[in-house]
N, C-alpha and C positions, 0 to 999 in steps of 0.2 A: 685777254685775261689779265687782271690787274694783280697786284703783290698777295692780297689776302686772299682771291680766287687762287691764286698757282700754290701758295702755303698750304690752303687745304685741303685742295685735290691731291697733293704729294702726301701730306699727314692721311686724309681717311683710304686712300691706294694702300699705302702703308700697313693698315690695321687689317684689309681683306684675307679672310684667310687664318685668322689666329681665332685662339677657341671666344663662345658668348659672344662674338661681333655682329648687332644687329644695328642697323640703319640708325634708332634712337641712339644708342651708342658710341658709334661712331659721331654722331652731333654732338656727345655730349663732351666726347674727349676733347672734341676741338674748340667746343665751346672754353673748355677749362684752358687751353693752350693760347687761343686767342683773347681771350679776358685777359691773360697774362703780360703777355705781350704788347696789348694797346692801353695797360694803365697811362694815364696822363700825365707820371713822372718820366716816361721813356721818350728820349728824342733818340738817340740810336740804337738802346736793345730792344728792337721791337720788332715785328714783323718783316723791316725791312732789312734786317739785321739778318734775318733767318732766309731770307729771299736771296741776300748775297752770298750767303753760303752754302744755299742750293747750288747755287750757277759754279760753284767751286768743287762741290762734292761731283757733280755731277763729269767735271772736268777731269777727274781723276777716277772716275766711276771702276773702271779696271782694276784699280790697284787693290779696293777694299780686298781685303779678308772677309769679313760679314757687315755687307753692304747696308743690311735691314737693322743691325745695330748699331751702327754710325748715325744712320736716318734719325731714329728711335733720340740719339743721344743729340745729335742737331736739336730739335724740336723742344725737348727738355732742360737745356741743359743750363738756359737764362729762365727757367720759368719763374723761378725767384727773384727777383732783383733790386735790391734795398739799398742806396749808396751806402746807408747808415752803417749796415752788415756787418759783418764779419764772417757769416757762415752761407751765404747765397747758393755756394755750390753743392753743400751737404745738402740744405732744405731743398734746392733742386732734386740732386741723386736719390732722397726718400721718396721724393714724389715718382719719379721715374722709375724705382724700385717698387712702389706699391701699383703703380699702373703697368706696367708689366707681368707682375706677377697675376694680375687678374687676368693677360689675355694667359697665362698658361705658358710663359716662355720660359725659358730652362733655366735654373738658377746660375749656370756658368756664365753667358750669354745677359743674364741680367748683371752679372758681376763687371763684364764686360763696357756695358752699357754707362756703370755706376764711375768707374775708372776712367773714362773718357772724359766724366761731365765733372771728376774730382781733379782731374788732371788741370782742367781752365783755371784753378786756381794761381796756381803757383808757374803756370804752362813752361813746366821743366818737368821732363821722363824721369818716372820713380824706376826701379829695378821689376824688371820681370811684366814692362806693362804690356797690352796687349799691340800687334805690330802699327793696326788701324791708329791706335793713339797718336800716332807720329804725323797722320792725315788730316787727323782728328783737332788737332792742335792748330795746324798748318791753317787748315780754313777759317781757324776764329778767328787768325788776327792777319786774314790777308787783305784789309781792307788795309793796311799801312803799309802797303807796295802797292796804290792806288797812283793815279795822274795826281800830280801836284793839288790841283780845285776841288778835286774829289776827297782829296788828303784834310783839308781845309775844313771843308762842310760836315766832316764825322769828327776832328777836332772841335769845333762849333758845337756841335752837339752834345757831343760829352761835357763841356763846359755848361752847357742846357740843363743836363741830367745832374750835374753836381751847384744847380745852383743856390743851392741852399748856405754854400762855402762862399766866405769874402774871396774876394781876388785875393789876396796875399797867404790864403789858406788853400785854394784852391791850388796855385802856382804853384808851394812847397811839397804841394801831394801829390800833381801831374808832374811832377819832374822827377820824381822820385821813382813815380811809375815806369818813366820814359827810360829813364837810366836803370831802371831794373833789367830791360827790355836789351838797351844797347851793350852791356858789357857783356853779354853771351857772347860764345866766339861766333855764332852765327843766328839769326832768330829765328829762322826755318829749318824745322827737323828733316824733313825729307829733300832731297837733291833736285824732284820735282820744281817744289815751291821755292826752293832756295834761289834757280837760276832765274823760273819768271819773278821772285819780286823782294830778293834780299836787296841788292842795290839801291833800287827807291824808295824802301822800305825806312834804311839808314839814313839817307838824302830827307825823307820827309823827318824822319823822329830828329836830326840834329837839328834840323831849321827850326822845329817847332822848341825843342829845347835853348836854342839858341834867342827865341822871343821870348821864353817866359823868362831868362836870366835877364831879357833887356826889361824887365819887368812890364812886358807886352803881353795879353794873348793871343794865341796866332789867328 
């Protein structure tokens, strides 16, 4: 089973069971999810993005609180994704807010849903978020406590996704990012994620910080 087979079988699994779920349907959600996902601007929010966050979610499957809205908020939660942006996560959370609401899911639970994918903004705990958020978080960005080559190849690519930025615009923005990233006292909210992959996590973001000051990129 390849990346876009195992994506959709886990999205239309997903939707069984919730109200007006009919086989057209369910194609069509994922059609919109997958359209999304494989725009021709994405080298790393794409499918394959969402595949490694399966294999993450799934690694801590125990912990959810509401396992089916975590899911729900995985799938959603890039469907927007415009470097240009400013607002990718809100026009995400509408769209997720409006497709939910049509299978009939409870407005708490959508609230829930919406919080997760508003959370990837800023990925720092507003007060009162829901506990899953902390998981939630954890898995988007555990691709940077990857092996070194792997750390690389999704550097690369984000460089890919922002090519429309000169090298000298690009570096001033990616370090800023980076160092948004490193001056938390820790970058992983749960103790989980923290033990497997705070350490290489820091190990990758100073090397890669340390290239763009040599006016390299990594």
């Amino acid at each position: 089973m390849n990346t876009e087979e195992e994506c959709k079988a886990r999205f239309q699994t997903l939707l069984e069971g919730y109200q007006g779920i009919t086989q057209p349907k369910k194609d069509s959600l994922w059609e919109e999810v997958k359209n999304r996902y494989t725009e021709s601007h994405r080298s790393y929010h794409n499918l394959n993005h969402l595949y490694q966050m399966l294999k993450e979610y799934d690694l801590v499957f125990p912990k959810w609180k509401d396992p089916e809205v975590a899911l729900f908020a995985l799938f959603y939660h890039d469907l927007i994704y415009d470097v240009t942006s400013k607002t990718n996560e809100e026009e995400s959370a509408k769209i997720a807010e409006k497709r939910l609401s049509e299978l009939a899911i409870t407005q708490n639970r959508i609230g829930i849903c919406v919080g997760h994918i508003l959370a990837t903004k800023s990925h720092r705990l507003g007060e009162n978020c829901h506990p899953d958020t902390s998981y939630f978080l954890d898995i988007d960005i555990s691709i940077l406590g990857s092996e070194e080559s792997k750390y690389i190849e999704y550097a690369k690519n984000i460089r890919k996704e922002y090519s429309i930025y000169s090298d000298e615009d690009y570096k001033k923005g990616r370090t800023q990012v980076l160092n948004h990233f490193i001056e938390n006292v820790r970058l992983f909210h749960t103790d989980s994620f923290f033990d497997r992959y705070e350490m290489q996590s820091r190990h990758n973001i100073k090397n890669e910080i340390h290239s763009l000051q040599k006016g390299k990129l990594i």
